[in-house]
N, C-alpha and C positions, 0 to 999 in steps of 0.2 A: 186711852183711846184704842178703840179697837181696827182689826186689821182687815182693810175688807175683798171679799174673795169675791171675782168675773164669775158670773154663772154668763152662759152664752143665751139667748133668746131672740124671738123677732119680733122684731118693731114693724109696721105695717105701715105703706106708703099711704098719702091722701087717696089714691086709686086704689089702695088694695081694701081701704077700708070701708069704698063705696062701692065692692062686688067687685073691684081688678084682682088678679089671680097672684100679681107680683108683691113680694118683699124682701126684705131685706136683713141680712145677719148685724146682728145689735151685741148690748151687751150692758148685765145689770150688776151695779155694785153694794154690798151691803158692807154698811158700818153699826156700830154699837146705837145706832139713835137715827139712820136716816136707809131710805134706798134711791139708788140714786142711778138712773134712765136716761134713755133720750127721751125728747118730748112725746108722746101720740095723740093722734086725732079724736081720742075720747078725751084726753085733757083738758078741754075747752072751757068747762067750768072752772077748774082750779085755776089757769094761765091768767084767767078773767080778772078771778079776786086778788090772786098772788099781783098782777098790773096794778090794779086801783091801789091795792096799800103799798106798794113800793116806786111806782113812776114819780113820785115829788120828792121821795128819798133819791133814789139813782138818778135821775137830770143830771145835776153837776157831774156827772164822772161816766158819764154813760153818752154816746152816740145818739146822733136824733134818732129818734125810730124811723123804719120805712117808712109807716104809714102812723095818720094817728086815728086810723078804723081802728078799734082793737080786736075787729072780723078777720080785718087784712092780714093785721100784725100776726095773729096766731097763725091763719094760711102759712104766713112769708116763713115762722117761727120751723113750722113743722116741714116745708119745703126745703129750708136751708140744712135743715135736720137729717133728712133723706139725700141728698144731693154731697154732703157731705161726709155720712157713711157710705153711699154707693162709690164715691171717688178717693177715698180714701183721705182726703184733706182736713178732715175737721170732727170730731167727736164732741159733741156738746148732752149734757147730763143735766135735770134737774134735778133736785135734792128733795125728795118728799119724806114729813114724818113718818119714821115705821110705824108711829103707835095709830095715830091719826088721817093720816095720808094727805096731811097739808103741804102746799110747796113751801121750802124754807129758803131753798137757793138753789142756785145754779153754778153751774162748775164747765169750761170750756177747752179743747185741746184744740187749738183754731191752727193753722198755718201747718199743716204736719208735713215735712220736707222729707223726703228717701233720700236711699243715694248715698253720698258722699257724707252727709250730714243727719240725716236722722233725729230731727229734732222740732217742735213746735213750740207755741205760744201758748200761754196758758190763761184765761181768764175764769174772774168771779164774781159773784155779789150774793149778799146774805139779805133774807128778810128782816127788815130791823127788828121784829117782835123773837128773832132768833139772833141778834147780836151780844156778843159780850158771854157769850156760854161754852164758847170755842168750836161752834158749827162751823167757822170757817175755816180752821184749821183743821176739822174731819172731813169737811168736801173737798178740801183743794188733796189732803193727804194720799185721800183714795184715787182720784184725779190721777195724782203721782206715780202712785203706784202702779195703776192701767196703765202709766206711760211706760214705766222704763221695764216691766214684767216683759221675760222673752215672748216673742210670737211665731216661733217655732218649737220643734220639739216637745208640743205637749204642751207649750206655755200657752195663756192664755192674755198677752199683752199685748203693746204696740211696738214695745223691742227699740224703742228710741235710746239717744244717745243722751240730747239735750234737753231740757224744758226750759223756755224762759215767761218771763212776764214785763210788762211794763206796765207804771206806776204814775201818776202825776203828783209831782211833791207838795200839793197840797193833799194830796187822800193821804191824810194821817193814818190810820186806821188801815188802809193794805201796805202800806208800806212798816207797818208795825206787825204783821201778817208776814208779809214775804220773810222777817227778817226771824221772827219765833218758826218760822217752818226750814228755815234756814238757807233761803237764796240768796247767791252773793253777788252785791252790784257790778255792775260791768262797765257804766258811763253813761252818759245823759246825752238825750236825744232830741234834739229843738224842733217845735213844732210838727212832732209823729203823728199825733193822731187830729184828725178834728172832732170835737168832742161840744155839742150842742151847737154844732154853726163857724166854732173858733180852732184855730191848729193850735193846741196844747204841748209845754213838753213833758217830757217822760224819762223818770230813770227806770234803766235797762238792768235786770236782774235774768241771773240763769243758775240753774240747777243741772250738773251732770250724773248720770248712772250710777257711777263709782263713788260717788256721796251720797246715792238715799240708805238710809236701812231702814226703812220703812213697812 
């Protein structure tokens, strides 16, 4: 698997890509088989299709959607997008074929903490027609990578300390994920998230710095 290098680039707000003047500094990763963004406002067609064939797969392990417009949802998708690189909170990436430029997955750096701590959460999900090929272990890897790569001196990272994720032990399959990428559990966590209506629990993995070689 290959090792994928931050080119710097800008992604363009909903306003800037209706004639506003504003944007914003982004950032694009390439791996051996994907490249991998934040969402933008020409994506609307892929967001559309990549939805249809994967909302009856993701349900169970996925949060209600905002909205179930799939107009809104892409609004909300690309707002949360923007709002989240201008504040520094949250880095979210979808995973498009290089060959094709299909979406295959998405990859998330959600909760990003300064400070004292230097560390965030990390989510994913794979298109099923890209499971089982080890797509999920190149998006989340690159993910990683942008995490813990200095963001000073020339680096081009987020210079974090920690990554973590949570899991609900029935998702077979990312907790088979967390453990081939090699995140070590930390403790389980009763009703973290609510995940279709219901508070679910979660085991709590994290990955530090000084463990990626990545």
């Amino acid at each position: 698997m290959s090792t994928p290098f931050p080119e710097r680039r800008d992604a363009k707000s909903p306003r800037a890509a209706d004639g506003g003047q504003g944007s914003i500094g982004s950032v694009m990763l390439r791996t051996a088989r994907l490249l991998l963004r934040p969402i933008e406002p020409n994506d609307l067609g892929e967001w559309l299709r990549y939805c249809d064939e994967t909302d009856e797969n993701f349900r169970p392990c996925f949060p209600t959607p905002d909205s179930l417009d799939p107009l809104l949802r892409f609004d909300l998708a690309v707002q949360k997008t923007v709002i989240g690189l201008q504040s520094g909170g949250a880095v979210r990436f979808m995973a498009f074929d290089a060959v094709d430029g299909r979406m295959a997955g998405q990859v998330a750096l959600n909760m990003i903490v300064r400070g004292v701590m230097e560390c965030c959460m990390m989510g994913w999900a794979v298109h099923p027609a890209w499971q089982r090929r080890g797509i999920g272990a190149e998006i989340c890897l690159a993910a990683m990578r942008y995490a813990f790569l200095p963001s000073g001196g020339g680096g081009s990272g987020l210079g974090l300390h920690r990554v973590g994720c949570s899991i609900m032990p029935r998702n077979v399959a990312s907790l088979r994920l967390a453990a081939r990428l090699g995140f070590r559990q930390e403790g389980f966590s009763r009703k973290y998230l609510r995940i279709n209506g219901v508070w679910e629990d979660h085991v709590m993995f994290s990955y530090l710095a000084e463990e990626f070689a990545g």
